[in-house]
C-alpha positions as CSV (number, residue, x, y, z in Angstrom):
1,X,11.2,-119.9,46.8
2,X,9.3,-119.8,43.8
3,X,7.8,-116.1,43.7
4,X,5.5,-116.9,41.6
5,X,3.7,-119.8,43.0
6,X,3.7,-118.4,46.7
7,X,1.7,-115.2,45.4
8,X,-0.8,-118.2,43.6
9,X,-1.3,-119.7,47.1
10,X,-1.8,-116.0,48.4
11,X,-4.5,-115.3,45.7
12,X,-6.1,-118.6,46.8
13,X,-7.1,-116.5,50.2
14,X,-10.4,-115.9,50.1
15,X,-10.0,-112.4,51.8
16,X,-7.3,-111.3,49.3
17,X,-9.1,-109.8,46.9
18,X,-10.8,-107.5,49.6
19,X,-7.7,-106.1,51.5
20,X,-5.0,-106.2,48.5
21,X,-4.4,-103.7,45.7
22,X,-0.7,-104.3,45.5
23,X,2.2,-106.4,45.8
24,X,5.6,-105.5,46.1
25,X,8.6,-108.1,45.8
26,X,12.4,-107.9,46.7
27,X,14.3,-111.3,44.9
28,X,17.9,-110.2,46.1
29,X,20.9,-111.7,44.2
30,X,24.3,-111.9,44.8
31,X,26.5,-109.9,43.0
32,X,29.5,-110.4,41.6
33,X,31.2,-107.5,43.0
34,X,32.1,-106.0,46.1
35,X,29.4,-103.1,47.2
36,X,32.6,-100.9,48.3
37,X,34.7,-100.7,46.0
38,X,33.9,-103.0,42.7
39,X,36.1,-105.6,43.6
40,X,35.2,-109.6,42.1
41,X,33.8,-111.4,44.8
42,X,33.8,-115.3,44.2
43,X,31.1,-116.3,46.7
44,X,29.3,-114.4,49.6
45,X,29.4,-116.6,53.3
46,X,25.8,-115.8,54.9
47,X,24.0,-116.2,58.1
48,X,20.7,-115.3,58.2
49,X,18.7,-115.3,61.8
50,X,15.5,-117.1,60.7
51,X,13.7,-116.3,64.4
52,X,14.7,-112.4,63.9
53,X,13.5,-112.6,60.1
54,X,10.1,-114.1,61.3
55,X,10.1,-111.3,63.9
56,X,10.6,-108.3,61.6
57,X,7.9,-110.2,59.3
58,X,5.1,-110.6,62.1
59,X,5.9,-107.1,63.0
60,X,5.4,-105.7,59.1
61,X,2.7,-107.5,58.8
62,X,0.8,-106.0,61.6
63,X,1.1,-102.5,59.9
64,X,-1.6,-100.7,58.7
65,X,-3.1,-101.5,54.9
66,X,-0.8,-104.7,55.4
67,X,-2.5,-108.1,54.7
68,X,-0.2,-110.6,54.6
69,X,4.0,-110.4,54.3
70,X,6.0,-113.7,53.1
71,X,9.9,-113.5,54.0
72,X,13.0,-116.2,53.4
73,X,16.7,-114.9,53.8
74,X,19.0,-118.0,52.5
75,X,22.2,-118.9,54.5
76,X,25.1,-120.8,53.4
77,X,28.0,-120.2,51.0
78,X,26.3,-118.5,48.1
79,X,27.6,-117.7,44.7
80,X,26.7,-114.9,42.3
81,X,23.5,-114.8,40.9
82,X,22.1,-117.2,43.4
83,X,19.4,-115.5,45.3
84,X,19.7,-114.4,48.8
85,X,16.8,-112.8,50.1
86,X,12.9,-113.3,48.7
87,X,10.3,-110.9,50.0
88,X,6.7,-110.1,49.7
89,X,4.3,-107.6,51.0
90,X,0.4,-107.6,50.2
91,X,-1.8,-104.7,51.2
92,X,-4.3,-102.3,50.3
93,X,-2.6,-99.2,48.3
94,X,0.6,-97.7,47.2
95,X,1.3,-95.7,50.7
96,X,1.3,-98.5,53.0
97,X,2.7,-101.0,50.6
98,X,6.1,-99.2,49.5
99,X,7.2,-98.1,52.9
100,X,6.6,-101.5,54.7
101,X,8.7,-103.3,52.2
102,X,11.4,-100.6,52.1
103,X,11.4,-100.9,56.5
104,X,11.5,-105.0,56.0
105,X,14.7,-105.1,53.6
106,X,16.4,-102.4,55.8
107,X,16.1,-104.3,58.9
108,X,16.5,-107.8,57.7
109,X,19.8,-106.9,56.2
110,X,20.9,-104.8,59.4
111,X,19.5,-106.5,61.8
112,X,19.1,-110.3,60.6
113,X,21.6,-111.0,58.0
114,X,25.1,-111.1,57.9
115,X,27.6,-111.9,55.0
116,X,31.0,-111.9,54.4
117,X,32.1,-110.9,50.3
118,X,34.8,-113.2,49.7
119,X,37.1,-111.6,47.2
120,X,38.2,-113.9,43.9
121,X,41.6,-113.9,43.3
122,X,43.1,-112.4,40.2
């Protein structure tokens, strides 16, 4: 996804500029360590659940002060650096805007995503 063209096509709205005083965006990357315990990873296996994603979206996007919510969770055999998860959240102020993207990374990545670190060798 290319962040910043999809927030162009969002500006091209004609309603944007009346319900949105922020945008917040999550580009997730993979690292190149292990989230436990430091250890190198080589690549990270992913499955993301495009029809729960799209769920969690729609429902995020229904919340108040919330105008419109783009969201793409990659699956395959991703290395580090390669981005994993893209999201963005549109709305009116601050309050609404923080919390709803915080609630949509939490559940994707409990609810929707799944990966498996695979650990390079030394």
């Amino acid at each position: 996804m290319d962040i910043s063209k999809t927030i162009a096509e969002l500006k091209q709205d004609p309603e944007f500029a009346k319900n949105v005083g922020m945008i917040l965006i999550h580009n997730g990357v993979v690292r190149s360590w292990a989230r436990s315990d430091h250890a190198p990873v080589s690549r990270v296996e992913v499955v993301a659940d495009v029809e729960k994603v799209e769920q969690i979206r729609c429902e995020i996007e229904q919340r108040e002060g919330i105008y419109k919510v783009v969201a793409k969770a990659c699956s395959g055999v991703l290395l580090p650096g390669d981005d994993l998860l893209f999201l963005i959240v549109a709305g009116d102020i601050r309050e609404n805007v923080k919390p709803a993207l915080a609630l949509m990374l939490d559940r994707i990545k409990s609810e929707a995503v799944s990966k498996n670190e695979v650990i390079a060798c030394p």
